[in-house]
C-alpha positions as CSV (number, residue, x, y, z in Angstrom):
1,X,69.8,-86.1,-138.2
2,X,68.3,-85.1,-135.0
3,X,65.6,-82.5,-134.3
4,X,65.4,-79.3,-132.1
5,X,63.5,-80.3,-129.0
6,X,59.7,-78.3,-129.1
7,X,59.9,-76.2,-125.8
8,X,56.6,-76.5,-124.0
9,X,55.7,-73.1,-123.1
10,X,53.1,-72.2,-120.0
11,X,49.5,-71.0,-120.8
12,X,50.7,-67.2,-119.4
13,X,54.2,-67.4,-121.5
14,X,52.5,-68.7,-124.5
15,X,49.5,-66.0,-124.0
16,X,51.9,-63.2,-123.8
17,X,53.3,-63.8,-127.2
18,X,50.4,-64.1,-128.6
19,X,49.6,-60.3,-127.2
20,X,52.8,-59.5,-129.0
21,X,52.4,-60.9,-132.1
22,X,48.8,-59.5,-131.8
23,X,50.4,-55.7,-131.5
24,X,52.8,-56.0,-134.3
25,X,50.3,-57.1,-136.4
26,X,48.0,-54.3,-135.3
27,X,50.6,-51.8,-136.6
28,X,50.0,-52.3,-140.3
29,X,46.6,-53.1,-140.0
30,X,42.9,-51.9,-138.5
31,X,41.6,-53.8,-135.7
32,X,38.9,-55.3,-137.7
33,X,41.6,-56.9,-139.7
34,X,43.3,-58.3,-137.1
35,X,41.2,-61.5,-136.8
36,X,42.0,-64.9,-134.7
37,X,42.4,-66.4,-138.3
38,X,45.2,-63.9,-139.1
39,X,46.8,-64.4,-135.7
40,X,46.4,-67.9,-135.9
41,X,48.2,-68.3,-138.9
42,X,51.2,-65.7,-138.2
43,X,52.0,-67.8,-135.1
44,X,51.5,-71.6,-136.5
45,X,49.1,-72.3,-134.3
46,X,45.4,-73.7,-135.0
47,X,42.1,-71.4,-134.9
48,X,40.9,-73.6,-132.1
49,X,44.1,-73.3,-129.7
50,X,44.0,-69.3,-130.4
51,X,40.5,-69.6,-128.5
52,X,42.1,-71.4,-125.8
53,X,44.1,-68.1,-125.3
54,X,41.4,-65.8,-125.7
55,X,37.6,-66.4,-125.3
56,X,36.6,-64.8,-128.4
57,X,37.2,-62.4,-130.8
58,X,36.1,-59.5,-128.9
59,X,38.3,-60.6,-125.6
60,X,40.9,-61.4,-128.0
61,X,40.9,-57.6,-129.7
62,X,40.5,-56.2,-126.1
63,X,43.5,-58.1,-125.3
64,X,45.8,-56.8,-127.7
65,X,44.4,-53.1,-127.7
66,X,44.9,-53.0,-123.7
67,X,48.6,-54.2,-124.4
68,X,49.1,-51.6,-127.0
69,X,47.6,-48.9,-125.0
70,X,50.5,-50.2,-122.0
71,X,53.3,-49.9,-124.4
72,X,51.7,-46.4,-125.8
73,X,52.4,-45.3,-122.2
74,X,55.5,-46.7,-121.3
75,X,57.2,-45.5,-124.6
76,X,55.9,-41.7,-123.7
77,X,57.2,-41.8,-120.3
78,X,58.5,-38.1,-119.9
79,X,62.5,-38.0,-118.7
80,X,62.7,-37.9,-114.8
81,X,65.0,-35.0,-115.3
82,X,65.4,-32.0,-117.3
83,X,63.7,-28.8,-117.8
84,X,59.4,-28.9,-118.1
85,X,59.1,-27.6,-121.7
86,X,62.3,-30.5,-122.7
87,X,60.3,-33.0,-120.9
88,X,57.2,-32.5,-122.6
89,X,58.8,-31.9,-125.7
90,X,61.0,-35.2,-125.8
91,X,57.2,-37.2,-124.5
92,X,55.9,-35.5,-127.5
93,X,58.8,-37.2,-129.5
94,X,57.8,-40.6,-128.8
95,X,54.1,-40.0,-129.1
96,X,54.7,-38.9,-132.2
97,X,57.2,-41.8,-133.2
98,X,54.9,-44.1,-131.6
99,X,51.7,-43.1,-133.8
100,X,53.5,-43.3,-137.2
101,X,55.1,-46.7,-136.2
102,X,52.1,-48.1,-135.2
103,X,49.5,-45.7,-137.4
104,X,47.0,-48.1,-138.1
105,X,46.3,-49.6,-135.1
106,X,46.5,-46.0,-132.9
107,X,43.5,-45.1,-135.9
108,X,41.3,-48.3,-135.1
109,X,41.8,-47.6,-131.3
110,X,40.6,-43.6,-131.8
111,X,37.8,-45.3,-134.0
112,X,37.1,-47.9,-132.0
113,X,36.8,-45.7,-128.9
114,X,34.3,-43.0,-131.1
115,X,32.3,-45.7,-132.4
116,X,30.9,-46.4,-128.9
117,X,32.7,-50.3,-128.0
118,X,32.5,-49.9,-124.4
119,X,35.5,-51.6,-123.5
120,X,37.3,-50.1,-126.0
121,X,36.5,-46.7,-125.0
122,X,37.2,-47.4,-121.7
123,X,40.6,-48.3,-122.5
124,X,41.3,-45.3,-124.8
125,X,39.9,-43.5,-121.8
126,X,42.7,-44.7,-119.3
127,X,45.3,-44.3,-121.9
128,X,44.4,-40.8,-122.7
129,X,44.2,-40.1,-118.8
130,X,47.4,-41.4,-118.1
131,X,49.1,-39.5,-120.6
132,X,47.4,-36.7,-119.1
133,X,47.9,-36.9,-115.7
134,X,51.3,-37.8,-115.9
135,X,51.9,-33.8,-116.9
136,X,51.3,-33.3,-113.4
137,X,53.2,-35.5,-111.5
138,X,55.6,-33.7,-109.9
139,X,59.3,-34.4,-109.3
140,X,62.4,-33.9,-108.5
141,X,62.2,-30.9,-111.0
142,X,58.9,-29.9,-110.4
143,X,55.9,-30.1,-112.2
144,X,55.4,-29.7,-115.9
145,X,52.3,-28.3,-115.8
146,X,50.5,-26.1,-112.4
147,X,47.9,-28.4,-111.2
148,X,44.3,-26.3,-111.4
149,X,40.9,-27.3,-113.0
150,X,41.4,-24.6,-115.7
151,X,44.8,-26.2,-116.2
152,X,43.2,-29.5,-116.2
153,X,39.9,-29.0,-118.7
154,X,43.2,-27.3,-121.0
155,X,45.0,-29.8,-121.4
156,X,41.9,-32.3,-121.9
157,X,41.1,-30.4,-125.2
158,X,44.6,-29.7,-126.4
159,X,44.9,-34.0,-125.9
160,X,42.1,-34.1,-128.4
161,X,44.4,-31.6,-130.7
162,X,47.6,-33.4,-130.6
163,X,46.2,-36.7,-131.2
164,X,44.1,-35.1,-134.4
165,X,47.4,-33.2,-135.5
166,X,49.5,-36.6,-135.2
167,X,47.0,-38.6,-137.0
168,X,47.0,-36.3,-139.6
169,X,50.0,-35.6,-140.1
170,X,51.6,-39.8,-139.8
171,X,48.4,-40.1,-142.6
172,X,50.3,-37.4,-145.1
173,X,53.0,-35.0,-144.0
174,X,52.3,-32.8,-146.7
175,X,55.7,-30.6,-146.6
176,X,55.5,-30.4,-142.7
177,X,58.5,-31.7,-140.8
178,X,58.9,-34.1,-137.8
179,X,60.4,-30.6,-135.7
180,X,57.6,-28.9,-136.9
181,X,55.2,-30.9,-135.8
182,X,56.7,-31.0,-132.4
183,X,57.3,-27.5,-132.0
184,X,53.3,-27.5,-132.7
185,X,52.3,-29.9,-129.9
186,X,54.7,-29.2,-126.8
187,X,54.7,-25.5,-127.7
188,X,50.6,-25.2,-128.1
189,X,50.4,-26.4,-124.9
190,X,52.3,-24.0,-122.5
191,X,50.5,-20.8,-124.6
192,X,47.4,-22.4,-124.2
193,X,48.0,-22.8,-120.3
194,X,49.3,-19.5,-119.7
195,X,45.9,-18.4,-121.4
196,X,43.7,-19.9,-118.4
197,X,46.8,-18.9,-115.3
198,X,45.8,-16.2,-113.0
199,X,48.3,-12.8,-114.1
């Protein structure tokens, strides 16, 4: 009987799927919870090759937070075509999709982020921002949003509102609908702007 060959896979290869493996587990479970032990023991791999990997715990739970935070990003991308209020509305969609997939985890982040972890915070910070921004890039339809400071300090705050009405609502629907939710948070948004845009 002869054996599968072990593949012997490069620090960076090998580090990478450890980041994975470290973001699925974060989906079903707080940050705090996700410890080298746990991670250790999902991949088959000893305690003391984990640290290899990652420094420490705290590098380790940057790590995988940073990687989560990239994928929160690319999953949101708005379409590169269609009208402004479907683009926002099918972003929405996948924010939305993305925090009740991965509810757990986006809580710990939020938490993590409020509870004053620097690095943490800094990269809910650039998450958040890039989400932002990105509703003023313009293309090849135009922007979604005008570019203005009142525009701008808007759609900071209604951020802050979607991600509370997401949580929320991933935590217990309560009778509220996936469509309704989404009508919600891309339709809050345009009213809100129009509230702060010169007549």
């Amino acid at each position: 009987m002869t054996s599968t060959p072990r593949i012997r896979l490069n620090r960076e290869t090998r580090r990478e799927q450890l980041l994975d493996l470290g973001v699925t587990l974060l989906a079903t479970r707080s940050l705090d919870e996700l410890s080298i032990e746990i991670l250790a023991e999902e991949a088959g791999i000893s305690r003391g090759l984990l640290y290899h990997y990652f420094g420490n715990k705290h590098d380790f739970h940057e790590a995988v937070v940073r990687r989560a935070a990239d994928e929160l990003i690319a999953q949101t991308a708005p379409p590169g075509e269609g009208e402004p209020l479907e683009r926002l509305l099918a972003s929405m969609a996948a924010y939305l999709d993305y925090v009740v997939a991965n509810y757990e985890g986006y809580l710990s982040l939020v938490k993590g982020a409020a509870a004053g972890t620097a690095s943490i915070r800094a990269i809910y910070d650039e998450a958040r921002r890039a989400l932002t921004d990105r509703l003023f890039d313009e293309d090849a339809e135009g922007m979604i949003l005008p570019d203005t400071p009142a525009t701008r300090l808007m759609v900071h705050a209604w951020s802050a509102f979607a991600e509370d009405v997401a949580l929320t609502w991933a935590e217990n629907p309560d009778g509220v609908s996936r469509d309704e939710v989404l009508e919600l948070l891309a339709g809050s948004l345009p009213a809100l702007v129009e509230v702060v845009q010169p007549s």
